[in-house]
N, C-alpha and C positions, 0 to 999 in steps of 0.2 A: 859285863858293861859294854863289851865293843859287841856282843849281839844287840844290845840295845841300841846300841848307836847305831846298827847298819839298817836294824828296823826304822829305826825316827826316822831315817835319813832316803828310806826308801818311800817313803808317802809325799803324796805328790804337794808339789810347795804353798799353796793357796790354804790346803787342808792343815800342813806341819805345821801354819804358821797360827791358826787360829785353834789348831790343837795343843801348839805349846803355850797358847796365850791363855785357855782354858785349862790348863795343868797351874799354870804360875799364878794366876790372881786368886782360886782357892789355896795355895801353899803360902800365898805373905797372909793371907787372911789365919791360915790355922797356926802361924807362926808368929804372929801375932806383930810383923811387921808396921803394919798400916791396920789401923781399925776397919772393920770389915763392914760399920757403916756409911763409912764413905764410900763404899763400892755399889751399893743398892742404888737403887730408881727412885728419888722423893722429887716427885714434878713441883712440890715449893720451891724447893731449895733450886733447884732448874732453872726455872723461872723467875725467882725474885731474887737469889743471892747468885744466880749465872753457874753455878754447877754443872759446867758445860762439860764432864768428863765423867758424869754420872750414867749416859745412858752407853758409852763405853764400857766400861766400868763390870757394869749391870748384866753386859753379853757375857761376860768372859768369866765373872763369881758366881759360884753356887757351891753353899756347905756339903763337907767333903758327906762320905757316907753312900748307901747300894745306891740308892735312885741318881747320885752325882756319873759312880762307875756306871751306872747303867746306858746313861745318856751321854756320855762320855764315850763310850763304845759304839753307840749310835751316828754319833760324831763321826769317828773314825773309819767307819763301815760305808757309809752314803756318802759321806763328803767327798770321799776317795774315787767312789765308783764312779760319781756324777762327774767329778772334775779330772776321772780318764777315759769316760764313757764317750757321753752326748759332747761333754765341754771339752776333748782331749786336747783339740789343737785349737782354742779360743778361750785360752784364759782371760782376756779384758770380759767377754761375754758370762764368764762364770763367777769374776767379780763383781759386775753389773749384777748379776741376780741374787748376792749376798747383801750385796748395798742398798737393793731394791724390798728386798724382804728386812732387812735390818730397821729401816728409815721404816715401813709402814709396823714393826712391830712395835717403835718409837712411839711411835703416831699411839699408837692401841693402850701401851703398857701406859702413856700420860694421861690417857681418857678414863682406864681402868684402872689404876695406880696397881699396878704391876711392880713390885720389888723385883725380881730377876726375869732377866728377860734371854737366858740362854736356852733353856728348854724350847721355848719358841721357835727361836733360828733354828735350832737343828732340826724341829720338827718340818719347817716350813722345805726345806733341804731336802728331808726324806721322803716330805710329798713328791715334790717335783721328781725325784726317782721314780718313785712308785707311778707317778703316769707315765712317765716312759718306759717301763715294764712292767705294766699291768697284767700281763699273763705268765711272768715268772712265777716260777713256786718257791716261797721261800719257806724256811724251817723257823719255827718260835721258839717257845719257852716247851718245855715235855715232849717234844716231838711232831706239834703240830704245825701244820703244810697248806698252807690253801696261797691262793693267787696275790703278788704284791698290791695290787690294786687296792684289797683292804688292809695292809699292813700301818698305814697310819692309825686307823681309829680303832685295830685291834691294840696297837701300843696307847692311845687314849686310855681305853680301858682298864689295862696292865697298870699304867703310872695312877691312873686314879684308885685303883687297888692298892695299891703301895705305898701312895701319896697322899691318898685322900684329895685330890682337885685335878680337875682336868682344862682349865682356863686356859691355862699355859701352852700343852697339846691340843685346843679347841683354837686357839689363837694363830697358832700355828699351823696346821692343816689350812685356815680359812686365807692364811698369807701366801701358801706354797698355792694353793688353788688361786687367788688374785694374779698371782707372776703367769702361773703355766697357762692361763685363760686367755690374759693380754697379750704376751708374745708368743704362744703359739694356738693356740684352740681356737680363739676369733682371728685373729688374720689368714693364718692357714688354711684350718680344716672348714670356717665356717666363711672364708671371703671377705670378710671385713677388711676396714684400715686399721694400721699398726699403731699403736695410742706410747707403745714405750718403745724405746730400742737403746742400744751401747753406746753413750757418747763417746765420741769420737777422740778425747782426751787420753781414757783408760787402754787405748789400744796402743799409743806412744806408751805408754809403762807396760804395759802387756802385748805387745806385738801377739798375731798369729802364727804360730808353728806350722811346718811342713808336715802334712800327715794327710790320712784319711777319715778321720774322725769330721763331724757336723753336726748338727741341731739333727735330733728326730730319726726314727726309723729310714730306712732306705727306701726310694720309691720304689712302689711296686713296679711291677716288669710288664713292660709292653705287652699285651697280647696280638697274637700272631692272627693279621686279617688275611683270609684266601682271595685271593684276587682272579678275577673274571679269567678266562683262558685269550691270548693275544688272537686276534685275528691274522690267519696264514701260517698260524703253529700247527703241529704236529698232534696225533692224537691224541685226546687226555688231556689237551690244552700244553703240552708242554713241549720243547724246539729243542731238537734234536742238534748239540752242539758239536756232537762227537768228541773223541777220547782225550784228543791235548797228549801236550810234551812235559812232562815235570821239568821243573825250572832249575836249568844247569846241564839238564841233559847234552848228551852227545848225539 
């Protein structure tokens, strides 16, 4: 038990906290706490009787069973990396993009009556990794290796083999690609204006950390321009400074 504990306790906090939240509303559910149809997505009941704790609710339940451990582990894996990777030192910014992706799976799971909407988020989660190392190799199910870039829609395929539906993982990829498009792919790489950004609220609850962690790959490295030879240098273009003192000498 106290390895368990030192595991939970080592995962980074943004992740613990919506890992334990996804461990505990499937455990009152199989324990038969709370009826576990109060925890689904019914946009009636939302809308006309204010079930404002439904789409809540909705993130954080899915009946227990492989595909729950599957995605569960998925969970644990990306959320981790993402939010000591790119997001190390900006947790308000790695909030913002769970809130960001949360609210429009919202938006999705009402339009399509969506019963659980945690598959989703974590898929949208794992996108956004996966374009920030889209030439990592990772490892699947049997041994298979190719580039993280396609590792969202090779896991589509898996869950809908498993599952039988892939709305959920469809839904998902197309929210993590909405996020990484708006704050970085058009303002950045493509010059646009910036259409979302961090309100300025979540960084008083989330201050920035001291570190070296940022948004994105490192800039490339200045390439080195040869510069014309000075007029009155020496030959080869280069001035003869002579040898110098090391500093301190005597």
């Amino acid at each position: 038990m106290s390895d368990v504990g030192d595991w939970f306790k080592s995962i980074p906090p943004i992740t613990r906290t919506w890992f334990a939240a996804s461990v505990a509303f499937p455990l009152i559910g199989v324990l038969g706490l709370i009826d576990f149809r109060n925890f689904i997505l019914v946009p009636e009941l939302v809308i006309s009787r204010f079930h404002l704790w439904r789409p809540i609710t909705a993130t954080f339940f899915f009946p227990t069973g492989f595909l729950y451990l599957v995605n569960l582990y998925f969970l644990y894996q990306y959320s981790s990396r993402l939010e000591t990777g790119v997001f190390d030192t900006r947790p308000a910014d790695y909030v913002f993009m769970l809130l960001f992706n949360w609210i429009c799976i919202v938006i999705a799971g009402m339009l399509i009556h969506m019963r659980l909407l945690m598959i989703p988020l974590i898929m949208s989660v794992l996108y956004v990794w996966a374009q920030f190392n889209k030439d990592t190799i990772v490892t699947f199910w049997f041994g298979t290796r190719f580039k993280a870039h396609y590792l969202p829609w090779v896991i589509l395929i898996f869950n809908f083999i498993i599952g039988g539906s892939f709305v959920n993982e469809l839904t998902g990829n197309l929210v993590g690609h909405l996020y990484y498009f708006l704050m970085f792919k058009y303002p950045i790489d493509l010059g646009g204006r910036s259409f979302i950004s961090t309100p300025d609220i979540l960084y008083q609850y989330f201050p920035n950390r001291r570190g070296f962690g940022g948004f994105g790959a490192p800039p490339p490295r200045r390439p080195v321009v040869a510069q014309e030879p000075m007029a009155g240098s020496g030959a080869g273009g280069r001035h003869n400074w002579g040898q110098g003192n090391r500093l301190g000498a005597d």
